[in-house]
C-alpha positions as CSV (number, residue, x, y, z in Angstrom):
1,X,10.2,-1.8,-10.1
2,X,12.9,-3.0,-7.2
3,X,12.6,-6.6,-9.0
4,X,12.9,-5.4,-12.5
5,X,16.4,-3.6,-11.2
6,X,17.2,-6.3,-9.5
7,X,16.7,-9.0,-12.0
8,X,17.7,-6.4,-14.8
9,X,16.8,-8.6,-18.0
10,X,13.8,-7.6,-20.8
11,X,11.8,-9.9,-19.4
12,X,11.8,-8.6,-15.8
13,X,11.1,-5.3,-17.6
14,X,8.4,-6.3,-19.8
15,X,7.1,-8.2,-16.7
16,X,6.5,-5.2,-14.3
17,X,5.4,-3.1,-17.4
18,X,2.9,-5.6,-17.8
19,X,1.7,-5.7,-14.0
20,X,1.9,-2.0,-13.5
21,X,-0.9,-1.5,-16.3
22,X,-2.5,-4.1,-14.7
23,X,-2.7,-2.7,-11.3
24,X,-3.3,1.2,-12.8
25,X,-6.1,-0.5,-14.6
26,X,-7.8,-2.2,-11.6
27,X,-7.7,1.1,-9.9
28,X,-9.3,3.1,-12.5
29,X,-11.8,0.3,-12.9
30,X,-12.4,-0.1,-9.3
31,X,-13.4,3.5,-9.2
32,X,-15.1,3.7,-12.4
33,X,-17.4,0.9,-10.6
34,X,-17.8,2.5,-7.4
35,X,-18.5,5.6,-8.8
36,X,-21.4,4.5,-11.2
37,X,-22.7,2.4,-7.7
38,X,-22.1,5.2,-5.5
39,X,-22.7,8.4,-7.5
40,X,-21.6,11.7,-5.9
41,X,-21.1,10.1,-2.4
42,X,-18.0,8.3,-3.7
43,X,-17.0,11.8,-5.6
44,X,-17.3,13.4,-2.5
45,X,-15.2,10.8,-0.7
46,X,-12.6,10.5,-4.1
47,X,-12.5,14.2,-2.5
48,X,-11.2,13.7,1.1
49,X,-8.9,11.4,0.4
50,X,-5.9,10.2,-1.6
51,X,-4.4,6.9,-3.3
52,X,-0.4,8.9,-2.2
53,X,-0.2,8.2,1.6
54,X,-0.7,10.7,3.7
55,X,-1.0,13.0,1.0
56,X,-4.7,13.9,2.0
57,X,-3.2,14.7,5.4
58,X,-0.5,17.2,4.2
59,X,-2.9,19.1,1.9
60,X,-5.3,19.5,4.8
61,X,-8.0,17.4,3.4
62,X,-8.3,14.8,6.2
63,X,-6.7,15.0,10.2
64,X,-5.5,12.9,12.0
65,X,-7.3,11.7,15.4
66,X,-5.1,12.7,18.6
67,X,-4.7,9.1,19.6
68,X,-3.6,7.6,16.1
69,X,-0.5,6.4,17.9
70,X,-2.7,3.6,19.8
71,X,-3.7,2.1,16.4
72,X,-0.5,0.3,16.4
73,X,-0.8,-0.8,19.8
74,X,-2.4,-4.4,18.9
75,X,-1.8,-7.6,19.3
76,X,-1.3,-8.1,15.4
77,X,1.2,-5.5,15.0
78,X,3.4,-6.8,18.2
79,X,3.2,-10.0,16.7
80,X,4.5,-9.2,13.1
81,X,7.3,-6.9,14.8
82,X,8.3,-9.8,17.4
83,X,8.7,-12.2,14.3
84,X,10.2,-10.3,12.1
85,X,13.0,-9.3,14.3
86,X,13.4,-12.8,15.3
87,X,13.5,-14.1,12.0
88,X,16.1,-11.2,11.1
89,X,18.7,-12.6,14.2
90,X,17.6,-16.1,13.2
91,X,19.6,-15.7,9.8
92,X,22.7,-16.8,11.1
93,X,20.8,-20.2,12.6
94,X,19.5,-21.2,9.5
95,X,22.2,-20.6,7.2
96,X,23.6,-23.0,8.9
């Protein structure tokens, strides 16, 4: 949606009309598939949680573990956060 404001032509619009209804198709595929694999243990699951993040949290449906702050204490993360903010203060380097 940011591009097609971005860009702001028809195409642009027709373009994330087009991959929208892709994407809400995959979805509703993907679980139409689990759910004739799976049966009622993907129901159940389709239950406890949510596609909206966190939104299984706020209505009480799932909890969070006490130490879900250490998930983003890895390596990974530190990485991608190091980078980024060096590629942000880099700009002015490279633009030359």
């Amino acid at each position: 949606l940011a591009h097609t404001v971005y860009v702001g032509n028809t195409f642009m619009v027709w373009t994330s009309a087009g991959l929208m209804a892709h994407h809400a198709f995959g979805a509703w595929n993907g679980d139409r598939r689990l759910s004739n694999q799976y049966g009622q243990a993907f129901e159940t699951l389709k239950e406890r949680t949510s596609v909206v993040p966190f939104a299984a949290i706020l209505d009480g449906r799932q909890q969070l573990p006490d130490d879900f702050l250490s998930e983003f204490a890895r390596g990974p993360y530190a990485l991608i956060t190091v980078g980024t903010i060096g590629a942000y203060f880099a700009h002015p380097l490279l633009q030359g």
